[in-house]
SEVEXNU-301158 format. One line per field, with one value per residue (C-alpha): y, x, z; residue in one letter; residue number from 1. Coordinates in nm, 2 decimals. Layout:
BEGIN
y [Y, ...]
x [X, ...]
z [Z, ...]
code [A, ...]
pos [NUM, ...]
***
This chain:
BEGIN
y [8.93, 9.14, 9.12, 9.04, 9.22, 9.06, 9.37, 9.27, 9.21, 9.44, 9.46, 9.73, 9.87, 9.92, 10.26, 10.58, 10.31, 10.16, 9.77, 9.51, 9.37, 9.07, 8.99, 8.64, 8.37, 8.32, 8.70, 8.66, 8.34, 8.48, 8.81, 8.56, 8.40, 8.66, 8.81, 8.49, 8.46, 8.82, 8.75, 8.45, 8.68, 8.94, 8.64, 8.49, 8.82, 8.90, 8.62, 8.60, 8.96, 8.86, 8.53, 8.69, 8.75, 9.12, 9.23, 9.34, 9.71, 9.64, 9.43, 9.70, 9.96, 9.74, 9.63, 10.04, 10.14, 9.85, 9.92, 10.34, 10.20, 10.03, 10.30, 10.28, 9.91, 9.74, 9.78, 10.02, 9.69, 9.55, 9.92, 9.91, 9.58, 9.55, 9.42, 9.51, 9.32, 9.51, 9.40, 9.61, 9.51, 9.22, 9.13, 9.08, 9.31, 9.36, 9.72, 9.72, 9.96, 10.14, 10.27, 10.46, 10.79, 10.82, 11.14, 11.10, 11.46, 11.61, 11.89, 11.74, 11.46, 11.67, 11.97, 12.35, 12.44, 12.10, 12.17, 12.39, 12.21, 11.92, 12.08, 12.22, 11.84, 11.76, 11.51, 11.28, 11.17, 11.11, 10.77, 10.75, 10.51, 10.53, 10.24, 10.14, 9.97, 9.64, 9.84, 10.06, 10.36, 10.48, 10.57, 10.58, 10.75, 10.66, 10.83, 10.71, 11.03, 10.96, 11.10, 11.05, 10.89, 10.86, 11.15, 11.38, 11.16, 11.20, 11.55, 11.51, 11.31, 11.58, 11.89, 11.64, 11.55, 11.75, 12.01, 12.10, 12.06, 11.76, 11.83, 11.59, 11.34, 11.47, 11.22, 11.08, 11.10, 10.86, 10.98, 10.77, 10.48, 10.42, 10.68, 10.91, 11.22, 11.21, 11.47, 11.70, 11.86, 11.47, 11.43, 11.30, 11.23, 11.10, 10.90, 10.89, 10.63, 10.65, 10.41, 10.47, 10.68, 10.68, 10.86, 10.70, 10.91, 10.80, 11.01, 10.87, 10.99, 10.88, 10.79, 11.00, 11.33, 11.42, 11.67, 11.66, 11.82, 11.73, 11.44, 11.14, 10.82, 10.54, 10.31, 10.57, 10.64, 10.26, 10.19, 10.48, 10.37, 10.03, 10.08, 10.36, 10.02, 9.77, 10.00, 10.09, 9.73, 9.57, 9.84, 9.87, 9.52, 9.37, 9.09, 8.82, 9.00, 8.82, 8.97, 8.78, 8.98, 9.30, 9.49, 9.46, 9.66, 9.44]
x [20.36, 20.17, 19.79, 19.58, 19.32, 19.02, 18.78, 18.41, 18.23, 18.02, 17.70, 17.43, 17.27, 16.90, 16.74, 16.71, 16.88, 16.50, 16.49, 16.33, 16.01, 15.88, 15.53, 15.49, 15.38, 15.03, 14.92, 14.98, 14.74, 14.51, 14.46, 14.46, 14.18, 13.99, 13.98, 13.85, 13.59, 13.46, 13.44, 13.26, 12.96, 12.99, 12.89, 12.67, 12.49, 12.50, 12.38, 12.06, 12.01, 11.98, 11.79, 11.55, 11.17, 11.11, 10.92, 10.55, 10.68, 10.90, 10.67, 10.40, 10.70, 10.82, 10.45, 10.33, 10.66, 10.62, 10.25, 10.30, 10.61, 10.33, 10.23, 10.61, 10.71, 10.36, 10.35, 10.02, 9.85, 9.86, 9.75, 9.45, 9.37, 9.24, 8.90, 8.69, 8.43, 8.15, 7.76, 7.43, 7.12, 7.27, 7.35, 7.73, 7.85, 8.24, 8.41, 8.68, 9.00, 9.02, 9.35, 9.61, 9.72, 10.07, 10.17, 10.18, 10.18, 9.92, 9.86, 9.73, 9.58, 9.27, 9.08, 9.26, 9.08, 9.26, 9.59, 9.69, 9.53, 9.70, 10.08, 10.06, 10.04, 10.28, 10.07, 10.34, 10.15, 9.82, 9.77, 9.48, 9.29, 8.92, 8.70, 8.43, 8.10, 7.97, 7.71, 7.92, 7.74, 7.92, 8.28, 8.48, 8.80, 8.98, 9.23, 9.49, 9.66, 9.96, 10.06, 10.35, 10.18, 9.79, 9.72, 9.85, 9.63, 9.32, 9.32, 9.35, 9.05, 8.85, 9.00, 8.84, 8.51, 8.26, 8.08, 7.77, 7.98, 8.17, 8.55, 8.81, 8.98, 8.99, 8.86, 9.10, 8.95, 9.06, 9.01, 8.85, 8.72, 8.36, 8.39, 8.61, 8.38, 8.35, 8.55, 8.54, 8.21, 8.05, 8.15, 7.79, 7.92, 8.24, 8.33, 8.62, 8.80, 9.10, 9.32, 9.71, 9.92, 9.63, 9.34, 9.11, 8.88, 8.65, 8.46, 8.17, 7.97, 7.77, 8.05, 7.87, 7.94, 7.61, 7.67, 7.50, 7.21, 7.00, 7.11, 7.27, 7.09, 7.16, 7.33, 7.61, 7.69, 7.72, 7.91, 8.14, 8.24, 8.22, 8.51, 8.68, 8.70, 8.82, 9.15, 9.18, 9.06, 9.43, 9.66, 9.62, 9.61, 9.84, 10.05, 10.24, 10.57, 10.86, 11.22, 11.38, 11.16, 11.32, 11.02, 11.06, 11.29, 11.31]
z [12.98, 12.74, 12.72, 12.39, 12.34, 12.16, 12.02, 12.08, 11.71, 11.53, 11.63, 11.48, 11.80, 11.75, 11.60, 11.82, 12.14, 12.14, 12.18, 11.87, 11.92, 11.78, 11.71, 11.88, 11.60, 11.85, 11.80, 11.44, 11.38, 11.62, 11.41, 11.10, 11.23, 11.37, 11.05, 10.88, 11.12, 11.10, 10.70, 10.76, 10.94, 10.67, 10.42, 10.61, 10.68, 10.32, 10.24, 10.44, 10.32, 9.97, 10.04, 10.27, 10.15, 10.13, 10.42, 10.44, 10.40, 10.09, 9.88, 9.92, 9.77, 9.51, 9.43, 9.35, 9.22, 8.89, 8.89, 8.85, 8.60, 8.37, 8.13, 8.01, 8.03, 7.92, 7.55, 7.43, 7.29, 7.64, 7.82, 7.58, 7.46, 7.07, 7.23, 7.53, 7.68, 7.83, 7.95, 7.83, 7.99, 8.05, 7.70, 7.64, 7.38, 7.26, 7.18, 6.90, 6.89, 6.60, 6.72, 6.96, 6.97, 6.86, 7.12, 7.51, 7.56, 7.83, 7.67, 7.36, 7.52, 7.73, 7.67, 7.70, 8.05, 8.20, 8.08, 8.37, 8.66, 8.51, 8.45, 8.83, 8.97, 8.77, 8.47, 8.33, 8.03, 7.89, 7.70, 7.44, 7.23, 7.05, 7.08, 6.89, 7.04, 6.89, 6.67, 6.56, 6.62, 6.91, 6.96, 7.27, 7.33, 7.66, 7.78, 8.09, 8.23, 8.41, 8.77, 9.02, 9.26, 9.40, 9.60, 9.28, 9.07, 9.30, 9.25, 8.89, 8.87, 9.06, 8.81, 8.51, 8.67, 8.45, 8.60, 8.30, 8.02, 7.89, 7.91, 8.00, 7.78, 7.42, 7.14, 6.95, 6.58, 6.28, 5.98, 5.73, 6.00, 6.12, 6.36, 6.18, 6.26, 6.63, 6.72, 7.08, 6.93, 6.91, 7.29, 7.46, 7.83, 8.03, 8.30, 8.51, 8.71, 8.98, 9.13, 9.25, 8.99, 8.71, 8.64, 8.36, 8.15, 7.88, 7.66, 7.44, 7.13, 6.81, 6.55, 6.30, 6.48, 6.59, 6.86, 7.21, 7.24, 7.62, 7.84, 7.69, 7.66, 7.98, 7.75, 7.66, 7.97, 8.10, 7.82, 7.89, 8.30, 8.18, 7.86, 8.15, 8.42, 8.19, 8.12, 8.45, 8.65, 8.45, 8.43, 8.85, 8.96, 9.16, 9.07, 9.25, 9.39, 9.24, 9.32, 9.04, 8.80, 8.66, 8.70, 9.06, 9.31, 9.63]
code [X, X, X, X, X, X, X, X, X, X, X, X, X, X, X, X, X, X, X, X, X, X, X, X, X, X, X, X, X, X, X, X, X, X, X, X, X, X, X, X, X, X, X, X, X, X, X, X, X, X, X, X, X, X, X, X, X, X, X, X, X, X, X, X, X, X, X, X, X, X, X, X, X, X, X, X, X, X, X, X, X, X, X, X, X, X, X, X, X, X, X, X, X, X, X, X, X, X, X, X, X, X, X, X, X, X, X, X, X, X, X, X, X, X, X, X, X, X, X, X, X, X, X, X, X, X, X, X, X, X, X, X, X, X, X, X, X, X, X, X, X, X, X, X, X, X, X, X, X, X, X, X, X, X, X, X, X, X, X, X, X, X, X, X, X, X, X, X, X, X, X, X, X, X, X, X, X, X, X, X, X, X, X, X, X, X, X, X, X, X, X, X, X, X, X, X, X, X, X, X, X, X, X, X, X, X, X, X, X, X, X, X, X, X, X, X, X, X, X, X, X, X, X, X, X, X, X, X, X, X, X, X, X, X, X, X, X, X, X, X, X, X, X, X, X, X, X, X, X, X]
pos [1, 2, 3, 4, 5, 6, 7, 8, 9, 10, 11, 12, 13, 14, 15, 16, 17, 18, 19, 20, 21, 22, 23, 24, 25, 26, 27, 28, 29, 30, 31, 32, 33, 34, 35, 36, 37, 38, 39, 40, 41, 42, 43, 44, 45, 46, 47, 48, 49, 50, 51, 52, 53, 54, 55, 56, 57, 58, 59, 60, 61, 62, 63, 64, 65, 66, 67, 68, 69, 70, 71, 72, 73, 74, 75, 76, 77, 78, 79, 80, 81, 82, 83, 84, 85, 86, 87, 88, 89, 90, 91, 92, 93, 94, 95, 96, 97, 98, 99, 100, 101, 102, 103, 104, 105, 106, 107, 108, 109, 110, 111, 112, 113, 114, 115, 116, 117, 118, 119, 120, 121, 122, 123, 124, 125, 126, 127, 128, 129, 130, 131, 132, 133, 134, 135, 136, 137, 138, 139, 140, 141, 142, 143, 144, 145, 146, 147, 148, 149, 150, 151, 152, 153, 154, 155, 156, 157, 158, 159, 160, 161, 162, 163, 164, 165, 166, 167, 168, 169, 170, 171, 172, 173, 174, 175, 176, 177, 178, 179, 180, 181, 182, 183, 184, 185, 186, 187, 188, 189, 190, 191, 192, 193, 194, 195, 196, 197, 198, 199, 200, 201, 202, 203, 204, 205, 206, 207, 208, 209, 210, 211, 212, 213, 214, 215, 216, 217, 218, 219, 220, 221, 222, 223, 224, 225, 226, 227, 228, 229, 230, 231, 232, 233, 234, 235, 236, 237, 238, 239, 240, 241, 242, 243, 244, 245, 246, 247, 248, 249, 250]
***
């Protein structure tokens, strides 16, 4: 009796003779929701990060970084105001701006002898606008040079502090106004101020150009710190830290 042979079917054996693995349906939800979970935490943590109040550290950053960003985003009405309030044995008196210097270049903003003092700590700009005192006799140009950052601007202020003569701040003449012939040679005193990135100098004289000759008289020189504070007093205040403000960097 013959035999029938029956030929086994075709069956692919598996690459290089190594067996097929498959991933159990378990491993693959647990993965799945590993992976959801550790996104959850990343959200979560993201969000608290940008919720969060800035710490004591950061708002003290973001507060001196808008305050040293002032002399460019505050427009020049608001750096020097067109009035100024000031007090003269105590009488209240007011100082009016005839007007502000159009060029924010240091070199042209304070006398020749500051210029390189100034350049080697790096000045950043020097703001300028001429007052006028409620008489009208007197004009006062004051002048906000610009730093990077306070310990810069501290030495600035000491490089403009008069020694004898009156240098500093140049005045800032307008031709044709009350006090269009105090020039540099009209210059009776100055006064300087400091606080953070700024240096404040104000420079004072008789609006009809008289030059100096002796000491000046008390009531220029008052009026001088006094117009020098009330530029400097605003532009370095602090202000509520708000994050949502574009001024601020939290």
């Amino acid at each position: 009796m013959s035999r029938a042979e029956i030929s086994a079917p075709d069956v692919e054996p598996p690459p290089s003779g190594r067996a097929v693995r498959r991933t159990p349906t378990a491993l693959v939800v647990a993965v799945a929701v590993g992976c959801a979970v550790a996104l959850a935490l990343s959200v979560a943590r993201l969000t608290a990060e940008l919720t969060r109040s800035p710490t004591r550290a950061e708002a003290v950053a973001a507060r001196s970084a808008e305050i040293a960003a002032r002399y460019r985003t505050w427009p020049a009405g608001r750096i020097f105001p067109a009035s100024l309030p000031y007090t003269l044995d105590g009488a209240r008196a007011t100082a009016r701006r005839l007007g502000i210097a159009s060029g924010t270049g240091c070199a042209s903003g304070v006398d020749a002898a500051m210029v390189k003092a100034l350049d080697a700590l790096g000045c950043r700009a020097v703001l300028r606008a001429t007052y006028l005192d409620q008489s009208q006799g007197l004009g006062v140009t004051v002048g906000v040079v610009v730093l990077a950052d306070a310990a810069r601007a501290r030495r600035a202020a000491e490089s403009l502090t008069p020694h004898g003569a009156v240098l500093g701040v140049r005045a800032l003449t307008f031709a044709g106004s009350l006090a269009g012939h105090f020039t540099d040679k009209a210059r009776q005193t100055t006064a300087i101020g400091n606080d953070g990135p700024y240096v404040v100098a104000a420079t004072a004289g008789y609006a009809d150009g008289r030059p100096r000759r002796g000491h000046p008289q008390p009531d220029l020189i008052t009026l001088t710190r006094r117009l020098a504070s009330g530029i400097l007093t605003p532009l370095t205040r602090p202000v509520p830290l708000t994050c949502d403000d574009r001024h601020f960097s939290c």
